[in-house]
N, C-alpha and C positions, 0 to 999 in steps of 0.2 A: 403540556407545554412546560418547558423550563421553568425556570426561578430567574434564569439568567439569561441575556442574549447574546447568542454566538458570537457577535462581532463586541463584544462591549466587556469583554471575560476580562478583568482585573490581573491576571495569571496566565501565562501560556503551558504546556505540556509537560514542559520540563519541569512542573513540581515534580513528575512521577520519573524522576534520573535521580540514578545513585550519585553520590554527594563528586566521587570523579568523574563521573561522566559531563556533570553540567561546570564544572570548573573546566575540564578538555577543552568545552564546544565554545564557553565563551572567554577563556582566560585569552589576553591580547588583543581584543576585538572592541573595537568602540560600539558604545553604547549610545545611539542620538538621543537627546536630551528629551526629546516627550515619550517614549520608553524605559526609563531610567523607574518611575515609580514602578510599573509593571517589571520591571525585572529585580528589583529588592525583592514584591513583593513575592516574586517565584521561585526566589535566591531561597529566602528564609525558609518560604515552606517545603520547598528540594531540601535543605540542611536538618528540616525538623523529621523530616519522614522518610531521609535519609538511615538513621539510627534504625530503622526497621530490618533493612535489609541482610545483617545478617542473621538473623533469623530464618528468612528463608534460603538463604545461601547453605544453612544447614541441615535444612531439610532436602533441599536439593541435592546435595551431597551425598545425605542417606540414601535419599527415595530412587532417584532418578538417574543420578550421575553416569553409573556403570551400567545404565540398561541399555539396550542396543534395540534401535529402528527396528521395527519389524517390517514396512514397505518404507521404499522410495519414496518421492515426495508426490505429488500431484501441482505443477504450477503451472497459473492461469496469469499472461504475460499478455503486455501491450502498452500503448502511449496510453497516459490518462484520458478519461473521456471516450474508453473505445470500446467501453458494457463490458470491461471487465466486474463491477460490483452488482452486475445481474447475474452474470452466467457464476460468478462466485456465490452467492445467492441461491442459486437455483440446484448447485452441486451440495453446496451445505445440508441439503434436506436430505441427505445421503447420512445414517447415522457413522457409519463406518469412516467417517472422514473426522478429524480434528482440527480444528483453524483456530487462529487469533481472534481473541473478541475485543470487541472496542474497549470494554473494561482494561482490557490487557494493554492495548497500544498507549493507555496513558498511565498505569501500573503494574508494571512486568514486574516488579519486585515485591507485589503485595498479592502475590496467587495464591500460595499454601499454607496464608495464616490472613485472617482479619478481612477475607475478602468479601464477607456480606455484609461487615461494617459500611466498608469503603466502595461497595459499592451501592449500597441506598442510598450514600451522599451523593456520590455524582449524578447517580437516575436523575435524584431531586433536583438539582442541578441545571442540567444538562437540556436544551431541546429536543422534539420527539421526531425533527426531521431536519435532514441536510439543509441548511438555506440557500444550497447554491441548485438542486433540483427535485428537491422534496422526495427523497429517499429515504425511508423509516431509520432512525435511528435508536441506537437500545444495547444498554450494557453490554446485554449478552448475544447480540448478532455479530456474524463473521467480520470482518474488518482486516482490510492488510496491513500487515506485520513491523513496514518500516519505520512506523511512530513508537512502536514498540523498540524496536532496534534501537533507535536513536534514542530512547533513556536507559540504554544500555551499555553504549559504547558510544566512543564520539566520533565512529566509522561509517556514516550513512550520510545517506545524498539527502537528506527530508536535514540536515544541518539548515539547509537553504530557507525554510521557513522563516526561523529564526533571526539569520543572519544573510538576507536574500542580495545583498552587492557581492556576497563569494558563489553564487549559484555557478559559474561556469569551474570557479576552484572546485565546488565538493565534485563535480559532474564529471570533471576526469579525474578524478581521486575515487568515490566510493557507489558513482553508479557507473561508466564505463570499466573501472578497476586500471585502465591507463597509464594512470602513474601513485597507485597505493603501492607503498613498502611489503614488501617479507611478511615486518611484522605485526603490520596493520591487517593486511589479509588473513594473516591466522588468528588475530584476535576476531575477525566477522568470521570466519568457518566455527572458532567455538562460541560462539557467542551466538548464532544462528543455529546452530547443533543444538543448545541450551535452551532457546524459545520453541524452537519445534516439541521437544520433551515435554516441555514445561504445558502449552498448548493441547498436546495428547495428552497429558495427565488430566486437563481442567476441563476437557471435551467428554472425555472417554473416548476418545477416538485411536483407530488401529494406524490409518496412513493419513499424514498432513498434508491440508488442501491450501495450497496459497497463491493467493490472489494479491499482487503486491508489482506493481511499474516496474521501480528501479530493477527487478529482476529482471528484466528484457534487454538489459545491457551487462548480465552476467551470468550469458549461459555457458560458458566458458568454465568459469571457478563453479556454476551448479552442479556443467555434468560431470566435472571431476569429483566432486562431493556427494554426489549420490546418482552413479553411471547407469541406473536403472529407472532412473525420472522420469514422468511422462510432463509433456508440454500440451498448452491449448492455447494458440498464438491467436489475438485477435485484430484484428483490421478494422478500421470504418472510415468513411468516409471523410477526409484529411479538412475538409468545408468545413463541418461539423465538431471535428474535432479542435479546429482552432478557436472559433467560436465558443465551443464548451469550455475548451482550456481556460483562455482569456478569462471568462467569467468568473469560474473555479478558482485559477490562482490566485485572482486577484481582489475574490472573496474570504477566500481561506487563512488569506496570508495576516488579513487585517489584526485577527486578536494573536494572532502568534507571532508577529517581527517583532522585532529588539532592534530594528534600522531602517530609515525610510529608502525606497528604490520608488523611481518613475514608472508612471502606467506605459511608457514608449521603452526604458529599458526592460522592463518586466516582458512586454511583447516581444523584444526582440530576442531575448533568451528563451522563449518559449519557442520560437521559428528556429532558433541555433539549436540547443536541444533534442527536439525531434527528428533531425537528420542525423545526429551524433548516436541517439537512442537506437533510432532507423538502422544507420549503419553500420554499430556494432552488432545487432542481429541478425540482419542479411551475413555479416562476414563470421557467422559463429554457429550461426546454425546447422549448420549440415555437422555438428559434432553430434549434434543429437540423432542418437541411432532412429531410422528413418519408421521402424512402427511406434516408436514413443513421442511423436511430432504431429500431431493439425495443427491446419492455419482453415483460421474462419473468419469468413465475413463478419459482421456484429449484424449487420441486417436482413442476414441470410438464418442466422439464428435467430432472432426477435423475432421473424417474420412467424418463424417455426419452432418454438424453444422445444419442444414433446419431441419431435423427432430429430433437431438436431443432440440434443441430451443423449438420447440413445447411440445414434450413431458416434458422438464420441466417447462414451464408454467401450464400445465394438470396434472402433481403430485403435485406441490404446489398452485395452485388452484389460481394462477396469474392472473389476468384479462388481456384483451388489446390485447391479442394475434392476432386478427384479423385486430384492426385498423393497428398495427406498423408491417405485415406481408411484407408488399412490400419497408419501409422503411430495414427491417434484410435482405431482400435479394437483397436488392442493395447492400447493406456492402458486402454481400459476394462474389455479383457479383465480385466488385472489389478486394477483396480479393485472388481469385483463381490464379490470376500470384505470389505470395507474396513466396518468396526462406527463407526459414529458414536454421537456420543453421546447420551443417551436424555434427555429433560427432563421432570419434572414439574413442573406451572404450581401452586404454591400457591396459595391463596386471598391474599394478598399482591400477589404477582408479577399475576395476574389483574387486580386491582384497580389497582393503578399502570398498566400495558398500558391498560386500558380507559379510566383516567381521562385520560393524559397522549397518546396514539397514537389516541386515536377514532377520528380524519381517514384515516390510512392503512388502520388497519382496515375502513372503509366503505368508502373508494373501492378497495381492492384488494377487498373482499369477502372478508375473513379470516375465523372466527369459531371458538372455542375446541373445541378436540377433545379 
């Protein structure tokens, strides 16, 4: 167990932002008055450990800069809550893959120097599991990328944490791409270019595996960026996932805002969103060339993780499946006692799902259990 508890962290994320990146995200932004110590005190420590980074900007430069991809990516896309950090989880055990670790999504700029200092403080730190559904957490396990991103650039939709009354601004700005500039979008192509490297360096990994939401509303600028991407789209059941959401957001959000939002607004952006996320994907996918595409149920694979793993290595034409076969099924071994969490759908919850999710609900074929 921690030192500290998740919801009570003195500091949110953005200590681990270069010194312009956290001036970007909240220069102009009011600050409500019972976040104000928590944001001095994130302010300072971003300022202090800002000074670091160029150092690894120069390492960077040397090391990595001019080295070219060796594969396309591997992305594992869907709305929060839909077992994307399982099946990302479960691919990880694959050594040939490189992904973000949690270390990294709160210190992207502390990778190629000083990183066993900085990362025995946070272990100590840090809790040993999600508190929203007791999912192991640990320095060095996979973790998606866009908390990373966002102390990187002030171009990412997880802005919203922070600063969650502009959640519908950053949503058509940096997770649909809607209405991002020129030259906002090129600063996320390099910038995205930059942690993937960065990732495969601190992995030893050949192709990056990533597991990260907001990509499910930019498959558009992905597949122009690496037209040889495979995708692993997941679905679950829209009941559950609202449910899960609700709980998730509005757990997560508590030691990282810098502004207070209502549990009635917070829900209702949650139901706006996922049609917005929904419906940019429906309307972009067919860019994805048709063998570098599944869509799976999440309880079509939970039910069967061993054979569906396999099988989407053999639709998208993955390598490796053989060497890291006995590394995925110790994961799962261990996995099989693992208690997730139980939902019941109010007559409320129900009602919102069926009024605002219709569309997914029919074309996936869900219906209330």
């Amino acid at each position: 167990m921690g030192l500290l508890e998740f919801n009570k962290l003195p500091i949110n994320t953005l200590v681990g932002a270069d010194w312009q990146t956290f001036k970007s995200i909240t220069q102009g932004r009011e600050i409500d008055k019972g976040y104000r110590g928590k944001y001095r005190l994130t302010k300072m420590v971003c300022r202090l450990l800002s000074t670091l980074t160029p150092i690894q900007e120069k390492r960077y430069r040397k090391t990595l800069a001019d080295k070219p991809l060796e594969h396309d990516p591997v992305f594992i896309l869907g709305h929060w809550r839909s077992g994307t950090t399982f099946v990302h989880n479960v691919f990880s055990c694959d050594k040939h893959f490189g992904y973000n670790t949690t270390y990294q999504t709160v210190f992207p700029h502390l990778m190629m120097f000083g990183q066993d200092f900085f990362k025995r403080t946070m272990s100590w730190l840090m809790p040993d599991k999600r508190p929203t559904d007791n999912m192991e957490l640990a320095v060095d396990l996979p973790q998606e990328e866009e908390f990373a991103l966002s102390n990187m650039m002030p171009y990412t939709y997880y802005n919203f944490w922070f600063l969650p009354r502009y959640m519908h601004e950053y949503c058509d700005r940096f997770l649909t791409f809607e209405k991002i500039t020129p030259e906002e979008l090129k600063v996320f192509e390099e910038t995205f270019v930059k942690l993937i490297k960065i990732c495969l360096w601190n992995t030893r990994g050949t192709q990056f595996l990533s597991k990260n939401p907001p990509h499910t509303g930019r498959v558009k600028e992905l597949v122009k960026m690496f037209p040889d991407a495979k995708f692993i789209y997941l679905m679950r059941n829209p009941y559950t996932v609202f449910e899960s959401t609700r709980s998730f957001f509005t757990n997560t959000i508590k030691p990282l805002k810098l502004e207070d939002i209502s549990d009635t607004q917070l829900e209702s952006n949650i139901l706006d969103i996922y049609m917005k996320l929904y419906d940019r994907y429906e309307a972009d996918k067919h860019l994805i060339p048709q063998d570098n595409l599944i869509e799976v149920k999440f309880e079509d694979f939970e039910a069967n993780p061993s054979q569906m793993t396999r099988d989407i290595y053999s639709k998208l034409r993955i390598p490796g499946y053989d060497e890291a076969h006995d590394s995925i099924e110790a994961y799962l071994s261990k996995k099989k006692g693992y208690k997730k969490n139980a939902y019941k759908y109010d007559p409320r919850t129900v009602e919102l799902v069926e009024t605002h999710w219709a569309k997914p609900l029919k074309d996936w074929d869900y219906k209330l259990q």
